[in-house]
C-alpha positions as CSV (number, residue, x, y, z in Angstrom):
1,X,-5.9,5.7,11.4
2,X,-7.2,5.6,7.9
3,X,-8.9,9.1,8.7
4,X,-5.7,11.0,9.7
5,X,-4.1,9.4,6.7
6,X,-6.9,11.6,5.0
7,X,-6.4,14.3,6.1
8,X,-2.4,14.5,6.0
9,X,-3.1,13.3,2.4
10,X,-5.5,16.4,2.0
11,X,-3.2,18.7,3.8
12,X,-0.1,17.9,2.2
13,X,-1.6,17.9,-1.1
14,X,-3.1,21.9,-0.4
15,X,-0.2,23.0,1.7
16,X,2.4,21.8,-1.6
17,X,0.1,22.5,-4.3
18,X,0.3,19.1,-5.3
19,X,-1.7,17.5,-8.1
20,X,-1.9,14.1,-6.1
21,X,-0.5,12.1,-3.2
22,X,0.4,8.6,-3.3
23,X,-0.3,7.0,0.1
24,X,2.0,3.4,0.5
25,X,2.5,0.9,3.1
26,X,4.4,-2.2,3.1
27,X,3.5,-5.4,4.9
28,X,6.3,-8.2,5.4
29,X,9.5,-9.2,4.2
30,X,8.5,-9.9,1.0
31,X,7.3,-6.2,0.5
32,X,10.9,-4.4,1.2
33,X,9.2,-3.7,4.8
34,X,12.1,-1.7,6.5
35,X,10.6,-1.3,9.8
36,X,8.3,-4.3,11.0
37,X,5.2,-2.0,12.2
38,X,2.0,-0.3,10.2
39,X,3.2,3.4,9.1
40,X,2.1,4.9,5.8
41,X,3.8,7.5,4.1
42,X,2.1,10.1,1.9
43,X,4.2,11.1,-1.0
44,X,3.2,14.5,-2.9
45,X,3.2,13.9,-6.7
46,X,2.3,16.7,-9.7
47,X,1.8,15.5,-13.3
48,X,4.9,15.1,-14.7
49,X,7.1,14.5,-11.7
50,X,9.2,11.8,-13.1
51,X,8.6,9.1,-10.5
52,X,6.3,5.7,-11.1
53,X,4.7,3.9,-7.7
54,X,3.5,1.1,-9.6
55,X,5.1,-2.0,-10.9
56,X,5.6,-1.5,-15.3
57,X,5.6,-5.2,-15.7
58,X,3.8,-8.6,-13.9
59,X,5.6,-10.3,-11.0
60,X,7.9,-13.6,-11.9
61,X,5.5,-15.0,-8.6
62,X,2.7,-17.5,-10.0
63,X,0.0,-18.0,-8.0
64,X,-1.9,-21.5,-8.3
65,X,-5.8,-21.6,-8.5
66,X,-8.3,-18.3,-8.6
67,X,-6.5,-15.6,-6.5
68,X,-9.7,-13.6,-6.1
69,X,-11.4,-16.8,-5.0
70,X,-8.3,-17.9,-2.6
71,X,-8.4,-14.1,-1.4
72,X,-12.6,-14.8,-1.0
73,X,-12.1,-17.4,1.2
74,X,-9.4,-16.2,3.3
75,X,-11.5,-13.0,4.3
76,X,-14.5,-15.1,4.8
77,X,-12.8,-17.8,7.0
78,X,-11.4,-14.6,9.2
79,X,-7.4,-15.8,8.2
80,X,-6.7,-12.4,6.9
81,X,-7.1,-10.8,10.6
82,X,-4.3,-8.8,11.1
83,X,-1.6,-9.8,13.7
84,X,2.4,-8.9,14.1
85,X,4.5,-8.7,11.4
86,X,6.2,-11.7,10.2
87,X,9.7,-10.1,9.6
């Protein structure tokens, strides 16, 4: 999957001349997932274009203890195996 991503990303970006692509997925409710399976869309960009894909401020969400060590964890315990969507 990740490799044909690539490569639309590569194409799109030659075929529109485009000086970037943004490639974005959502996973879950809580990520304004509109259709609960795994899609990505690649979005041309060009310096200048007007449009932001990343958050300008910090989310109101506070997370208790070390996220990276939480996160750590979770991949070494196997928890963070993919499965269906909870939507």
């Amino acid at each position: 999957m990740t490799a044909l991503v690539q490569r639309v990303a590569a194409a799109t970006r030659t075929a529109l001349n485009a000086s970037g692509v943004n490639i974005l997925s959502a996973g879950g409710p809580g990520s304004e997932q509109s259709v609960p399976h795994l899609r990505f869309h690649v979005v041309p960009r060009w310096v200048g274009d007007g449009i932001s894909t990343w958050p300008s401020g910090r989310s109101a969400h506070h997370v208790t203890g070390d996220p990276g060590a939480r996160l750590a964890d979770a991949l070494a315990s196997g928890a963070a195996r993919p499965g269906p969507s909870r939507q």
